[in-house]
N, C-alpha and C positions, 0 to 999 in steps of 0.2 A: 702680243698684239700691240700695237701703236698703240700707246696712249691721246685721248678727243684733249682738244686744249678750247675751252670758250674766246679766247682772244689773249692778249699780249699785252704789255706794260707799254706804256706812253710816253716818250722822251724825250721830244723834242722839246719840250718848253725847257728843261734842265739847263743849268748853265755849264757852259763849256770849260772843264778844267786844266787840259792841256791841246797842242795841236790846234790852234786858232784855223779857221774852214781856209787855208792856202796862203795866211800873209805869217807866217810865224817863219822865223829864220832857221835855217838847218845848223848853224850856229848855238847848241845851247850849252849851259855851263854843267859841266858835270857835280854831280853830290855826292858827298861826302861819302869816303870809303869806311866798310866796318875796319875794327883795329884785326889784325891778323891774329890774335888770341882775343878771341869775346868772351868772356867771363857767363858766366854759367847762370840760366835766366829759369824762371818761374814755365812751368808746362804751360803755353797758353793755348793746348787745344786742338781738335783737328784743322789742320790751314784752309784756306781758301786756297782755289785752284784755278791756274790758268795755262791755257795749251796754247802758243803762240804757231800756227804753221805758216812757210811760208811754200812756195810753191813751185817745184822744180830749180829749187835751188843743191848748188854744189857742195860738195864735203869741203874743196879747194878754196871756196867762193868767200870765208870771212877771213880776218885777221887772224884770229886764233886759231885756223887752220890751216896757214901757212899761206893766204894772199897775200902779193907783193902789189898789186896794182887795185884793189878796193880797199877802202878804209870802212869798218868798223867798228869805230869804236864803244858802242855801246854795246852789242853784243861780246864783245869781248870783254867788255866792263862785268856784263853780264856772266860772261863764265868766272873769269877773275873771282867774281864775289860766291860764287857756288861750284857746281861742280860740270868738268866739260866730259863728252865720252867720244872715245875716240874708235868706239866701233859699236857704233849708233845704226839699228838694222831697221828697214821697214818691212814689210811681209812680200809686198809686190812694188814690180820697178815702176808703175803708173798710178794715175790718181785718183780712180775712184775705188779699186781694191786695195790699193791702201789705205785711205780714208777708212774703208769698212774693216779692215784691221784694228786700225788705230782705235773706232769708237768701240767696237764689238771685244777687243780682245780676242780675237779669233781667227783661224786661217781667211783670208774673202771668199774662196770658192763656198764653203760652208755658209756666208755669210748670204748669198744670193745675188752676189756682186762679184764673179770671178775677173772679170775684165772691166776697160771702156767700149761703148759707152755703158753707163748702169742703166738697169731697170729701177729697180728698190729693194732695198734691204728687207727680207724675209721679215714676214709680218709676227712672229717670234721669238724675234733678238728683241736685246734688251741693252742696251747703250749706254755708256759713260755717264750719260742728261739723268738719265732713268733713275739709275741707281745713287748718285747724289742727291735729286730734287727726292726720293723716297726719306733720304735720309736727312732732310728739312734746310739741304743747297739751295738758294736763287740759281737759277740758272740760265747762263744768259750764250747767243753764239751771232756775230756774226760774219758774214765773208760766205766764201764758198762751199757749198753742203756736197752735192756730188752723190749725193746717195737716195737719189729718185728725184721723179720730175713733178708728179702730182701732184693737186693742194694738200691730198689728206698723207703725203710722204714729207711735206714739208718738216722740219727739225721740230716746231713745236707741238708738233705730234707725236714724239719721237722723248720726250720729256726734259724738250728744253721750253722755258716758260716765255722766252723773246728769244726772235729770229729776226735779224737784220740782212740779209745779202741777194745771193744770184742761185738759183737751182744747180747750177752746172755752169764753165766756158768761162770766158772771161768779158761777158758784154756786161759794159758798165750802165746799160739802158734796161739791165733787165729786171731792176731789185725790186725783193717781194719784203714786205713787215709780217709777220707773224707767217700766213699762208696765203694771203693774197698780193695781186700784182700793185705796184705803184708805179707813179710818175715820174719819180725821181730819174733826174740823170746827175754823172758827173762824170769830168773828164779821165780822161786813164790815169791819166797823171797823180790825182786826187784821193783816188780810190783807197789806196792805203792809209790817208787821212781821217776820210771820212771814215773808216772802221776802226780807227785805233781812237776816234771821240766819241763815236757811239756805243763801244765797250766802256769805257770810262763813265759813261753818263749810264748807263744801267749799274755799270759797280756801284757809283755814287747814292745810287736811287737803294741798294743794297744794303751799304755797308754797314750795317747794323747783324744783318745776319752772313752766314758763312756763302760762299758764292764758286759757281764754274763758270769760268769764261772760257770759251774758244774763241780765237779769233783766225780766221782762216784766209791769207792773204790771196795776192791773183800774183804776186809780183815774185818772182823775177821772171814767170813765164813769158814767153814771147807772144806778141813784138814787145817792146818795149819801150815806156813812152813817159822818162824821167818830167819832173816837173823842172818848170825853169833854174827855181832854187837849186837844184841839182845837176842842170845837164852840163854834160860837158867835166864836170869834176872829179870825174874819176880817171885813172890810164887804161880804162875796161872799156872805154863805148859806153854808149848806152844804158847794157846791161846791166853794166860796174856801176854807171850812175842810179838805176833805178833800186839795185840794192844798198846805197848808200843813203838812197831815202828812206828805204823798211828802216834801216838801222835805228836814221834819226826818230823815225816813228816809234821803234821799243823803246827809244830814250825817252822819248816823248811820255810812254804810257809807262814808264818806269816812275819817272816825275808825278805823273796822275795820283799813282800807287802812292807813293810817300806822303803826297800832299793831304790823302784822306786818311793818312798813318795806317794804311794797312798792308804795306811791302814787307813787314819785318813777318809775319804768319801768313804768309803767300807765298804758296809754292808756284813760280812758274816756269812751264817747260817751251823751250822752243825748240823748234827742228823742220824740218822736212819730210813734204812728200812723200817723195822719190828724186835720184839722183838730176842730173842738170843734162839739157841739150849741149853735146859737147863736138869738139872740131871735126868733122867740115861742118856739120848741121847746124851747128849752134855753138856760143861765146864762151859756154859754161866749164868748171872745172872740180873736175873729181878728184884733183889733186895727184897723193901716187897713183891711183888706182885705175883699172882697166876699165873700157864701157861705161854708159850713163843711161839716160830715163829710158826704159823700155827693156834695158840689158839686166838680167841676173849675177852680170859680171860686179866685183864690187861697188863700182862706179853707179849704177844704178838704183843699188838697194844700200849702201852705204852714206848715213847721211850726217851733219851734224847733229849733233843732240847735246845744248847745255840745260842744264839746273840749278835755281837760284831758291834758297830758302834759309834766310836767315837764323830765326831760331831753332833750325836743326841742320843745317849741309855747312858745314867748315869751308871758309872758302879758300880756293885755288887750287882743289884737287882735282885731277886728270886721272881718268876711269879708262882701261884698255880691256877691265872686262867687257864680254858684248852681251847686248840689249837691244832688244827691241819694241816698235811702239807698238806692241801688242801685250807689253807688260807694264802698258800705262793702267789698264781698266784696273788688275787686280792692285796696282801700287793705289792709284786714289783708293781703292775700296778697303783696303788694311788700314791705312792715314785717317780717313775721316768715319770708321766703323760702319758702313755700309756693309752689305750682302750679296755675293758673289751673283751673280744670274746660274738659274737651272741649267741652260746649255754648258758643254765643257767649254773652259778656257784654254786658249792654247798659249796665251805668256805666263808670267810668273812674276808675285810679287817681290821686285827688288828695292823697295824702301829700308830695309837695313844697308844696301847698300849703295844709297843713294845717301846715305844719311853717317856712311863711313862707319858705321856700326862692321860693318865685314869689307875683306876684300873682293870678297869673289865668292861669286853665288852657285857657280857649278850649275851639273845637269845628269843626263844621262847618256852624255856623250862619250867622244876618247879620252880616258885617260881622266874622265870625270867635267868634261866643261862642257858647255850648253851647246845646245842643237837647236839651233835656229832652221825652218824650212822657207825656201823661199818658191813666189809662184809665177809663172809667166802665163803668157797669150791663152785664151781659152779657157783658163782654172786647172791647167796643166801644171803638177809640182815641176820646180825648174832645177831645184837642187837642194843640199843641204852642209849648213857649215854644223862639224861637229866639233867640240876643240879646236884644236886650231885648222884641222881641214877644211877644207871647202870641196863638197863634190855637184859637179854641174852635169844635168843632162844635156842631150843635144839641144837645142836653141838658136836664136839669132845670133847669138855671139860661137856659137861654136858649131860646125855639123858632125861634132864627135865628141865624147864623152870628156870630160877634163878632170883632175884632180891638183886640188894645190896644197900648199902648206904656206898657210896665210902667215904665220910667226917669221918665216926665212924669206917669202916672197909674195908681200900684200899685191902687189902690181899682176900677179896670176900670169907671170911668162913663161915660167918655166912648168909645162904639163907633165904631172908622173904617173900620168894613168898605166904606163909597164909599168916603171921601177915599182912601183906599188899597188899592185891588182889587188892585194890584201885587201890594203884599206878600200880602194875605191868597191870591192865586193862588199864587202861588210857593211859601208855607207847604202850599198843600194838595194841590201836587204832591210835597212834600217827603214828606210824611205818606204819601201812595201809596209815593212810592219806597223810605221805611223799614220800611211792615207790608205792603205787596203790596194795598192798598186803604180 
């Protein structure tokens, strides 16, 4: 059951550490990089944790993934110093089963949230918030929840101790504190502002004890609506400008981080959603990959995924084993000694190899590598990559069966549903034996 929460931390009186409320220049100076061999430091503990998402954005869409026409440089600063993955999965191609992924650790359909729009997350689950604030986390989120509409579905019921954002959408008129409505407005433009100082101002109010931030952006979804400081700066439109400002914003709350000296036992992850609206629909880029938000193709559920953690992730490593944010619940819960939840988990702890302890974490796929299942429209399984295959049911992206081998052709062009009936039988008996059909 949801955990009751009597009320929320107070923060507005706190003073502002980084990200000045819209006059601070997108211009800031970068800090100091670690030495590329860091000398071997004292255990300081379970880290503190932070999940950056941002929001139908592309695999294509940063520097480090191959844009030529948006500049990132603080995420990219950002993998540089940790580690980047290059086949970063979410469970479902849209945003509110994946979200329920992402907190639950679990497929969404099981979650009570197979599609958009949500109802609420099964009164049952037990959530990322949960299981750290048990284990004596501050827990703080704000931005977009997406996983119910109701007061009592609100995040700090849910065991996060402050909630800052919007229920669902991206209206910048709608924002609730804790579980009730406010006044507040700001402009689109700002939005990513305002949530990257009011994480900061609850970490600050924190940092004494160990802490989970989420902060759940609106931005790069459409429309798009760059602030001045930005528009126009990119070779992207718009779009390019408005991800150029998230950027400045992580550098911004990267700064935050140092400034209270708690960046070096912080682990934070950023990533996505689900993949980006892409050409005719939309600006966005999934880079080599076929399909985007809503598609099972990899474009969809294929997303960036870096990690920054100083005193343990070596930085500048480039991960091509695959992962999913559905192996975030049990990674913080191994990291900071927490207790799995009673429901089964469907990711897996990969903090060994996140932390370069291993290369590859395997599964009980082909040939021994991980099976990732992914979901579409309805809480219909959509397919499954096992090893390096990828088998897709029919869907929007296909109205017939497909098979690929992601290692020879991530772009999914070439279909070997004949030359290999083997595998793709084998896959779709796998897929029975995992959801019971």
């Amino acid at each position: 059951m949801p955990i009751p929460r009597a009320g929320w931390i107070a923060l507005a009186a706190l003073p502002l550490l980084a990200c000045g409320g819209g006059g601070g220049s997108p211009a800031t100076a970068p800090l100091p990089s670690p030495p590329a061999a860091a000398t071997p430091e004292p255990d300081l503990g379970p880290p503190n944790v932070v999940v950056i998402l941002a929001d139908d954005l592309g695999w294509g869409d940063l520097g480090s993934y191959g844009s030529t026409t948006i500049r990132t440089p603080n995420l990219d600063r950002l993998a540089a110093e940790g580690v980047r993955f290059t086949s970063f999965y979410v469970a479902a191609p849209i945003c509110a089963p994946s979200r329920a992924g992402l907190m639950t650790g679990r497929w969404p359909p099981a979650t009570g949230i197979p599609w958009n729009p949500p109802d609420h997350l099964d009164y049952d689950e037990t959530i990322i918030a949960q299981l750290l604030h048990d284990r004596g986390y501050a827990t703080g989120m704000v931005g977009k929840w997406h996983l119910g509409w109701a007061t009592h579905d609100m995040p700090i019921h849910w065991g996060f101790d402050y909630f800052y954002g919007i229920a669902a959408g991206e209206d910048e008129n709608d924002f609730i504190l804790g579980d009730q409505p406010t006044k507040d407005t700001v402009s689109s433009d700002q939005v990513a502002r305002r949530y990257t100082e009011y994480a900061l101002k609850f970490i600050a109010a924190n940092r004494d004890r160990r802490f989970f931030m989420y902060i759940a952006h609106r931005d790069p979804h459409l429309d798009n609506y760059p602030s001045p400081d930005f528009a126009g700066r990119s070779r992207a439109g718009a779009y390019g400008d408005v991800i150029e400002q998230l950027d400045w914003t992580v550098g911004e709350f990267m700064k935050g981080l140092a400034s209270l000296g708690l960046d070096r036992n912080t682990l934070v992850v950023f990533t996505s959603d689900n993949g980006p609206v892409v050409p005719p629909k939309g600006p966005g880029s999934a880079g080599p990959f076929s399909g985007g938000k809503g598609s099972c193709e990899e474009g969809g559920v294929r997303v960036p995924g870096i990690a920054r953690w100083p005193a343990r992730i070596r930085p500048g490593r480039v991960v091509a084993e695959p992962v999913s944010t559905l192996d975030l619940l049990p990674t913080f819960v191994a990291l900071s000694g927490a207790s799995l939840p009673r429901r089964p988990v469907h990711g897996q702890d990969v903090s060994k190899l996140l932390t370069g302890e291993v290369e590859r974490i395997g599964g009980a796929g082909i040939d021994g590598g991980r099976e990732i299942v992914f979901w579409q429209q309805g809480g219909q399984v959509g397919g499954l990559r096992s090893g390096k295959w990828k088998y897709l049911r029919t869907g929007l992206w296909s109205g017939s069966l497909t098979l690929f081998d992601l290692e020879a052709d991530p772009g999914e062009k070439h279909n070997l549903i004949r030359e290999r009936a083997d595998i793709a039988q084998r896959l779709e008996q796998r897929l029975v034996e995992l959801i019971g059909g």
